[in-house]
C-alpha positions as CSV (number, residue, x, y, z in Angstrom):
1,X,44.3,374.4,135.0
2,X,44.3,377.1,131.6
3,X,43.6,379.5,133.7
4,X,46.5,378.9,136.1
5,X,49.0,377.8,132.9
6,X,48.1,381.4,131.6
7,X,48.4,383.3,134.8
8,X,52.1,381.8,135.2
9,X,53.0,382.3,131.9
10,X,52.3,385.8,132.0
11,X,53.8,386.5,135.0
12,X,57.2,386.8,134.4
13,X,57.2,389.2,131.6
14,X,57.8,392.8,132.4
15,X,54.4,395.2,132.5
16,X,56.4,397.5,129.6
17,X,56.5,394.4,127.3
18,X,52.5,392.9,128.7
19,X,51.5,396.7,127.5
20,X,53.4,396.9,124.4
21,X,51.4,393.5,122.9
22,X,48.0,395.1,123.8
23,X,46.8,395.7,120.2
24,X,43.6,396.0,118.0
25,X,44.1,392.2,116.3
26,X,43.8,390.7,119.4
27,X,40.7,389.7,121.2
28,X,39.4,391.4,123.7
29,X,40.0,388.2,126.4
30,X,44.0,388.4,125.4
31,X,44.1,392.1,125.6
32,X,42.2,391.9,128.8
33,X,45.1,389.2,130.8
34,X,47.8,391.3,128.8
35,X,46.7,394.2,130.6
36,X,45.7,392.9,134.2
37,X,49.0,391.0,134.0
38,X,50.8,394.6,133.4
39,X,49.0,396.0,136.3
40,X,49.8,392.8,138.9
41,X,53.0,392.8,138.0
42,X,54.2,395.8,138.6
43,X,56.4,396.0,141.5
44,X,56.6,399.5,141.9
45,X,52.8,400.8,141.7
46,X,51.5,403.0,144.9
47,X,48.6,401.1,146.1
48,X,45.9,403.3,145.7
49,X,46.8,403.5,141.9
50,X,47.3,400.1,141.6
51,X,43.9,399.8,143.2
52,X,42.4,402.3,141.0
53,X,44.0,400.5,137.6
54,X,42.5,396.8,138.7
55,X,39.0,399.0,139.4
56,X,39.1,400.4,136.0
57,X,40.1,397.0,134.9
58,X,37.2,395.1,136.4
59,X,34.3,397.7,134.9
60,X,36.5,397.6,131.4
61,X,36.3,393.7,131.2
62,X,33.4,392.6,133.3
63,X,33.0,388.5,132.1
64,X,37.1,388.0,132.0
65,X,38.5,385.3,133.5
66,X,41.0,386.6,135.2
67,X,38.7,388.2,137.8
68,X,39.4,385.2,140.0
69,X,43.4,386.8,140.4
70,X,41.4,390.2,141.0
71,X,43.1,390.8,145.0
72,X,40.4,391.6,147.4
73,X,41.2,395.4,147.4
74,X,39.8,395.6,143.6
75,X,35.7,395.5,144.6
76,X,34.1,397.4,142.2
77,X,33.7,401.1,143.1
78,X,30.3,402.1,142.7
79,X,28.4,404.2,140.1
80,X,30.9,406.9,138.1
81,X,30.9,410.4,140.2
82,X,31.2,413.2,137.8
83,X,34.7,414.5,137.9
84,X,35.6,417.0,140.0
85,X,39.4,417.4,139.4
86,X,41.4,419.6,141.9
87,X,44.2,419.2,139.8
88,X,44.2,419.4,135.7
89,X,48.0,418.5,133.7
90,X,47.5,419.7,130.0
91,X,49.8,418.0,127.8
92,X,49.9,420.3,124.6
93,X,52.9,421.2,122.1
94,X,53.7,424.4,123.0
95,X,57.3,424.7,121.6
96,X,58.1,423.6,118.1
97,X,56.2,423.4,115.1
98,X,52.8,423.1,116.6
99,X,53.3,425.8,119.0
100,X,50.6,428.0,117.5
101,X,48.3,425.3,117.7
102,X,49.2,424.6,120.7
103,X,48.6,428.1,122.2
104,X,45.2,428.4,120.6
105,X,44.1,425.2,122.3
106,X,45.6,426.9,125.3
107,X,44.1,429.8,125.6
108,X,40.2,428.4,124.9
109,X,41.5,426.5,127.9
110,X,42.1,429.4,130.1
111,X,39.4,431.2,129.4
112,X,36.8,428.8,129.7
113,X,38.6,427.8,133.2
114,X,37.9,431.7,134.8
115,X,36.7,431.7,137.9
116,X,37.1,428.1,138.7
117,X,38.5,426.4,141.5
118,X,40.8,423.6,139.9
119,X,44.2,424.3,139.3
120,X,45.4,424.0,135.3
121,X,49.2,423.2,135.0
122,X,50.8,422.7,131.2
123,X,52.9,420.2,130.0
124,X,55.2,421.2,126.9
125,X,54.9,417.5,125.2
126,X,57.6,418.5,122.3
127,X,60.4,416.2,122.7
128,X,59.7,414.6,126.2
129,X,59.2,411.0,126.4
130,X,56.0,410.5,127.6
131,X,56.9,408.0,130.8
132,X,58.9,410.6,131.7
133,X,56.2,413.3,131.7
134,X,53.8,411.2,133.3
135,X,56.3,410.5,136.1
136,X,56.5,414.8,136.3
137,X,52.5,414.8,136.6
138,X,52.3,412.9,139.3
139,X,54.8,414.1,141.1
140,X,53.4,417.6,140.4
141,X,50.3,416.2,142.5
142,X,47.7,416.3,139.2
143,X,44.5,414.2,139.3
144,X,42.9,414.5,135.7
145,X,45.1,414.6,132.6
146,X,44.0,416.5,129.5
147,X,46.1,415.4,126.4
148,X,47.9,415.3,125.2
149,X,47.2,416.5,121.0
150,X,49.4,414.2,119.0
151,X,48.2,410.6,118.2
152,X,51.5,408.9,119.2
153,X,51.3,410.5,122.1
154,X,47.7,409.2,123.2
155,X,49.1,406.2,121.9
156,X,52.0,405.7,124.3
157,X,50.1,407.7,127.0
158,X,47.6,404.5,127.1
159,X,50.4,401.8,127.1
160,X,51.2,403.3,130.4
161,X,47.7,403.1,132.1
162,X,48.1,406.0,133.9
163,X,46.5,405.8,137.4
164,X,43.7,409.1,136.7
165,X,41.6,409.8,133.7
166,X,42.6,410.7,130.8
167,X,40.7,412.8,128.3
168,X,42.6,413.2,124.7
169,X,42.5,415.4,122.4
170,X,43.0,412.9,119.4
171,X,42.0,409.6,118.7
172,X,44.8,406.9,119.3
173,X,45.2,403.9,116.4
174,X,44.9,401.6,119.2
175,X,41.7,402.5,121.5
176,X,40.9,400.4,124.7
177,X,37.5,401.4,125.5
178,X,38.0,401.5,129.2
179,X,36.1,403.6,131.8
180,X,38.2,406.6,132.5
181,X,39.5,407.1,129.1
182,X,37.5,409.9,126.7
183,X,38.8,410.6,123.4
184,X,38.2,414.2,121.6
185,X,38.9,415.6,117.9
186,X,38.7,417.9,115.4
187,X,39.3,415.3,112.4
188,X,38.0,415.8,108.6
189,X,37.1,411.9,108.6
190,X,34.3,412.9,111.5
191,X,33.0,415.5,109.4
192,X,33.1,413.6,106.5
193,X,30.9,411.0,108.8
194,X,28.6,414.3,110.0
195,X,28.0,415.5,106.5
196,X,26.9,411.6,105.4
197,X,24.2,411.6,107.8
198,X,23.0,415.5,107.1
199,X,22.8,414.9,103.7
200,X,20.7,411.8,104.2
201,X,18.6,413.2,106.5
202,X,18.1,416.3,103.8
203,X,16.3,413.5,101.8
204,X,19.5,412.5,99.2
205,X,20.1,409.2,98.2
206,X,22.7,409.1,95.6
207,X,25.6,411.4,96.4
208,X,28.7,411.6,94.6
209,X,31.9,412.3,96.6
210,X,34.3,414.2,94.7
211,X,37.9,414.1,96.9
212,X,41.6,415.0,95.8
213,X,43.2,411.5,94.7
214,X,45.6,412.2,97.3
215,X,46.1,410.5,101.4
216,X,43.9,412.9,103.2
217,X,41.1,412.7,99.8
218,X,41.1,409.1,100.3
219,X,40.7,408.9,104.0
220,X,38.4,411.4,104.1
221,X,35.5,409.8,101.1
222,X,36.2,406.2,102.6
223,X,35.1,407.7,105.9
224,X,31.9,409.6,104.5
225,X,31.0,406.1,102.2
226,X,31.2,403.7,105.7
227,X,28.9,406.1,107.1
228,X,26.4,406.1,103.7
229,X,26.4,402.5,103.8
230,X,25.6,401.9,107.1
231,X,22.5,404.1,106.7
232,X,21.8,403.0,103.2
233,X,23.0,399.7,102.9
234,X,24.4,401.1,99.5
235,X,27.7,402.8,98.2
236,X,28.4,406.2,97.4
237,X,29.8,407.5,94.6
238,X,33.6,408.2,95.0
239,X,35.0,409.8,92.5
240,X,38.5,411.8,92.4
241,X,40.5,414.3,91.0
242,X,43.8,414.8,90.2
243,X,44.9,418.6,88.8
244,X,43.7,421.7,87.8
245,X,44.3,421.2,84.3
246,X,42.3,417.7,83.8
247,X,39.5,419.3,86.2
248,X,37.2,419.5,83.4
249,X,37.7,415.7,82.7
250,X,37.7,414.9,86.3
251,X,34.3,416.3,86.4
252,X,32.5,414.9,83.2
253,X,34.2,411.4,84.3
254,X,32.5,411.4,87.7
255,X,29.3,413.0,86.1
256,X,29.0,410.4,83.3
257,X,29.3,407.9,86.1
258,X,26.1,408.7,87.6
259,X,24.7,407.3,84.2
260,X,26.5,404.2,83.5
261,X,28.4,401.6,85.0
262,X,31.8,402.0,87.0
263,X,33.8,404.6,84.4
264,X,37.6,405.1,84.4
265,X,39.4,406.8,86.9
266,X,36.1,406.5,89.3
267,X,37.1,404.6,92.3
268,X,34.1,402.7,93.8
269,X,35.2,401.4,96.7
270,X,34.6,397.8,96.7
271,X,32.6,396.8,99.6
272,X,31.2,392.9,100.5
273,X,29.3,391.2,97.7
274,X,26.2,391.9,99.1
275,X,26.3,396.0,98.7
276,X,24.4,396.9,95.8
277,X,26.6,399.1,93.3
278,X,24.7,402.7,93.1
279,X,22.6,403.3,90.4
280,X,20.0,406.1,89.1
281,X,21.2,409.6,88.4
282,X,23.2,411.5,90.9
283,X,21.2,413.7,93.5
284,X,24.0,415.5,95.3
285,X,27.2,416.0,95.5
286,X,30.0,416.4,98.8
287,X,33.2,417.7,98.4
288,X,36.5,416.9,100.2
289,X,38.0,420.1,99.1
290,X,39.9,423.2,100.7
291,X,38.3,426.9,99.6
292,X,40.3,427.4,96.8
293,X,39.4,423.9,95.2
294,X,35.8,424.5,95.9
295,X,35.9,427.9,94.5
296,X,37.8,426.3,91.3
297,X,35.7,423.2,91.0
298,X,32.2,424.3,91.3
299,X,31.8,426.5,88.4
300,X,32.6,423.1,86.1
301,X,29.9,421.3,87.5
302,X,27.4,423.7,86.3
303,X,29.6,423.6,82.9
304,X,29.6,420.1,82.5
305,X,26.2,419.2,83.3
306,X,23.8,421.9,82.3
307,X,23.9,425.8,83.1
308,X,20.0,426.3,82.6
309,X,19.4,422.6,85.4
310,X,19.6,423.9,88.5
311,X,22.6,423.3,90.5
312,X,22.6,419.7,92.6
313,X,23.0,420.3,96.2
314,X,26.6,420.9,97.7
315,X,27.9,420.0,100.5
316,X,31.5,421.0,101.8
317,X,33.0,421.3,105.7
318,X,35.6,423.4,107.3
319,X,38.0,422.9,105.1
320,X,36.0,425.0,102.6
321,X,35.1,427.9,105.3
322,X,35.3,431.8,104.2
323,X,34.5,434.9,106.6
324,X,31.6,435.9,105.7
325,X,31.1,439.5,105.6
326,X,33.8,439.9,103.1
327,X,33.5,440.6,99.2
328,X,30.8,437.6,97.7
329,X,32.2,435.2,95.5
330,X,28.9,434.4,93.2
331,X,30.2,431.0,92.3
332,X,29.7,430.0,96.2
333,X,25.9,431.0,96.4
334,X,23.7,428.2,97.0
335,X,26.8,425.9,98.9
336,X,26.0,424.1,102.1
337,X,28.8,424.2,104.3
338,X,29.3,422.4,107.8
339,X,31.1,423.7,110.4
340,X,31.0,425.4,114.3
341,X,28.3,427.2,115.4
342,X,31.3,429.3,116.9
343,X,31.9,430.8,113.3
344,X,28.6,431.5,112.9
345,X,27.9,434.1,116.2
346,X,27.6,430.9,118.0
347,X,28.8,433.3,121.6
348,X,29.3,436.6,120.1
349,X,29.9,438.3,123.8
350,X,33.2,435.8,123.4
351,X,33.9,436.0,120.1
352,X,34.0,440.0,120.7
353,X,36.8,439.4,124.2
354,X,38.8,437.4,121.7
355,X,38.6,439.5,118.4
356,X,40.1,442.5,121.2
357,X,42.4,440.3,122.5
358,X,44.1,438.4,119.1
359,X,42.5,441.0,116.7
360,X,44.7,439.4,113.7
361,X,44.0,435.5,114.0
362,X,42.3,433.5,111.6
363,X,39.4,430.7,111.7
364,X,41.7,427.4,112.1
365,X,42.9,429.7,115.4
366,X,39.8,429.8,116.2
367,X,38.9,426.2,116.0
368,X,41.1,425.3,118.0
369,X,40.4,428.0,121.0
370,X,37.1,426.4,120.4
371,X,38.5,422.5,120.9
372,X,40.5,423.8,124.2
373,X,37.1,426.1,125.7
374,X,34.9,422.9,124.9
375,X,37.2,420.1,126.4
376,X,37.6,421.7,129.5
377,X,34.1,422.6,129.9
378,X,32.9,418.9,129.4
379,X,35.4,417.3,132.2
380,X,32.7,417.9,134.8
381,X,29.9,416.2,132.3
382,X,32.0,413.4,130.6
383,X,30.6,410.1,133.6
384,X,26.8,412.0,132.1
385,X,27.3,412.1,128.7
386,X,28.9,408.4,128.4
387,X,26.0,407.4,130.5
388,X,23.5,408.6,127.9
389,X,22.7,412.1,129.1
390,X,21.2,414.9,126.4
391,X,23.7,416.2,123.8
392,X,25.9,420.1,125.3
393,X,26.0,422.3,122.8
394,X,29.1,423.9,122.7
395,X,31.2,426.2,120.9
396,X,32.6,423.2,118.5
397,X,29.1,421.5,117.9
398,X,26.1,419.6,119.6
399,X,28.6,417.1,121.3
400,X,28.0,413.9,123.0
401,X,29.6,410.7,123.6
402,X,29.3,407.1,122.4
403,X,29.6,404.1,124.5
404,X,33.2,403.8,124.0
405,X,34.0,407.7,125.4
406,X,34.5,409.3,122.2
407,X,33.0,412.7,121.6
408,X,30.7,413.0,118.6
409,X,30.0,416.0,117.1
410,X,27.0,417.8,114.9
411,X,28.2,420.6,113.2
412,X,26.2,423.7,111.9
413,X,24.6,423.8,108.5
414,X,25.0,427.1,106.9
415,X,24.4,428.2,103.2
416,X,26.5,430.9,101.3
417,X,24.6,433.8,100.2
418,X,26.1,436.8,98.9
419,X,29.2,436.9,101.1
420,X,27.0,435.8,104.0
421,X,26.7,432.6,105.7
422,X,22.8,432.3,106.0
423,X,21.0,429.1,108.0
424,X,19.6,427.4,105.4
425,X,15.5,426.7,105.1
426,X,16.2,423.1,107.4
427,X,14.0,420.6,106.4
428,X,12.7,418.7,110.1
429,X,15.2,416.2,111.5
430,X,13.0,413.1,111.4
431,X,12.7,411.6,115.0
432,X,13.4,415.1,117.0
């Protein structure tokens, strides 16, 4: 009689407002009648995409108990087909303040799509409301939808349980893990993540993270510490800085750390009771920084500790990336540095067609060529890789994909060396 009480009750409101309470503090049981309801009661729906939502439904929520108000026409399809799509919308900014972005992701699309059959229409996302432009998709006949780049975007884009799969190029704040949605991104909080577990499997065991006290800082070292803790089942270090000016203080504060007990201005994150604080002298030491604060910063490490000890291990990512090739910067020598084995003569026959083509463009340009040229490559492998298959490697990073369709990504670990990025003497992954 619960059942039936819940089913009426949710039967009258409108699948706009039934999609609009879907939402991370709910359970998954309420999120899962919130969103069937949204799909029954919509009036409007053609049936083979209502079909296909109640399909994607059933696989998404496979012990629910609304499955008894599942119509006959729902029967689970059988084991995920690779996608083939015939037609491909890309939802990109490509007006605007993003439009550079936007045209770099673009064109790694196009030219990983030579020679292929599908058909790859854009969508200029700056300014539309997205119903809207998801009615102009499927009018326009596409199948797949690729997009779109901003988080609010993927946000609204999955309160409207489009009909097709959807592979974004961001991660949304509120992420159903359902069957046909994929989630891609070039965010510093994954790297942070990636440089956690190189740096433990490099043999350290009590970093310090040294981050600008600012938002990005903060996200960024809170990322990298969830992922120390879950492979060390203690804290890092997190220690930030402010200014150039009080650098040298910053440093000999986080330093002196390492020796004592919590010291001003040192944030430890404070985690449940039963994470031991970190203790014992520090070991290594990863930086949240852009170039010019890694090329500022690193010079008072060696200061403040000792100039004759040799220098601890550092670890930066992208953010810290210089050409190599170009005039050396001695204070770099010796830094590990993540980032994509595109950078690095990762497909030097394409890097050379692109260098001809946009002779002038820089390595965040390039990134994102890379994020465009690797998400449409892995549309035909996503049902594989979510299934378990081996990791691609691709022009971004060994990439694969968790259970929930997100794409994880290793980067390449390089070391500076003159004004040369040089692969560094790699201790064995254990395991591989």
């Amino acid at each position: 009689a619960s059942l039936e009480r819940i089913y009426q009750l949710l039967s009258q409101p409108s699948p706009l407002a039934l999609r609009q309470a879907q939402n991370d503090g709910n359970s998954d049981t309420v999120n899962g009648w919130l969103r069937l309801m949204a799909i029954l009661n919509n009036q409007h729906a053609v049936p083979g995409q209502r079909n296909w939502q109640l399909q994607s439904w059933r696989k998404a929520y496979p012990d629910h108990p609304g499955h008894r108000y599942l119509p006959d026409s729902a029967e689970p399809a059988t084991l995920l087909e690779a996608y083939q799509p015939a037609h491909i919308a890309v939802l990109l900014p490509l007006s605007g303040q993003l439009a550079e972005q936007g045209d770099a992701i673009r064109n790694g699309m196009l030219s990983a799509h030579q020679g292929q059959a599908s058909r790859l229409s854009f969508f200029d996302t700056t300014g539309r409301d997205m119903s809207r432009l998801y009615q102009d998709i499927q009018q326009a006949g596409a199948d797949f939808i690729l997009g779109p780049l901003l988080k609010e975007n993927v946000d609204t884009l999955n309160s409207l349980d489009p009909a097709m799969p959807v592979f974004a190029l961001n991660r949304p704040a509120h992420q159903p893990v359902l069957p046909h949605r994929y989630y891609f991104s070039l965010s510093p909080e994954a790297e942070a993540a990636e440089a956690a577990l190189h740096m433990w499997e490099q043999g350290h065991r009590q970093p310090l993270v040294f981050a600008p006290g600012n938002d990005l800082g903060r996200r960024v070292a809170t990322e990298f510490n969830n992922q120390w803790q879950q492979l060390s089942g203690q804290q890092a270090r997190l220690a930030y800085f402010s200014n150039q000016q009080s650098i040298e203080s910053d440093v000999r504060r986080a330093l002196n750390n390492g020796n004592s007990g919590v010291a001003a201005g040192v944030g430890v994150i404070r985690g449940s009771s039963e994470v031991a604080p970190p203790s014992g002298p520090i070991d290594s030491v990863f930086m949240v920084s852009n170039t010019t604060e890694t090329r500022f910063i690193l010079p008072y490490f060696d200061f403040v500790r000792d100039s004759r000890a040799a220098r601890l291990p550092t670890y930066v990512t992208s953010r810290s990336y210089v050409p190599g090739g170009e005039a050396p910067m001695s204070e770099l020598n010796g830094l590990q540095l993540a980032d994509m084995p595109w950078l690095f003569d990762g497909a030097p026959q394409l890097m050379e067609e692109v260098e001809t083509l946009w002779p002038t463009v820089g390595s965040s340009w390039l990134r994102l060529f890379a994020f465009g040229y690797d998400a449409l490559t892995l549309i035909p492998q996503l049902t594989q890789l979510r299934e378990g298959a081996p990791a691609v490697a691709a022009l971004s990073g060994l990439l694969s994909l968790s259970e929930d369709g997100v794409v994880q990504r290793r980067l390449q670990w390089m070391e500076y060396r003159d004004g040369e990025w040089q692969s560094g003497n790699e201790q064995p992954v254990p395991g591989e």
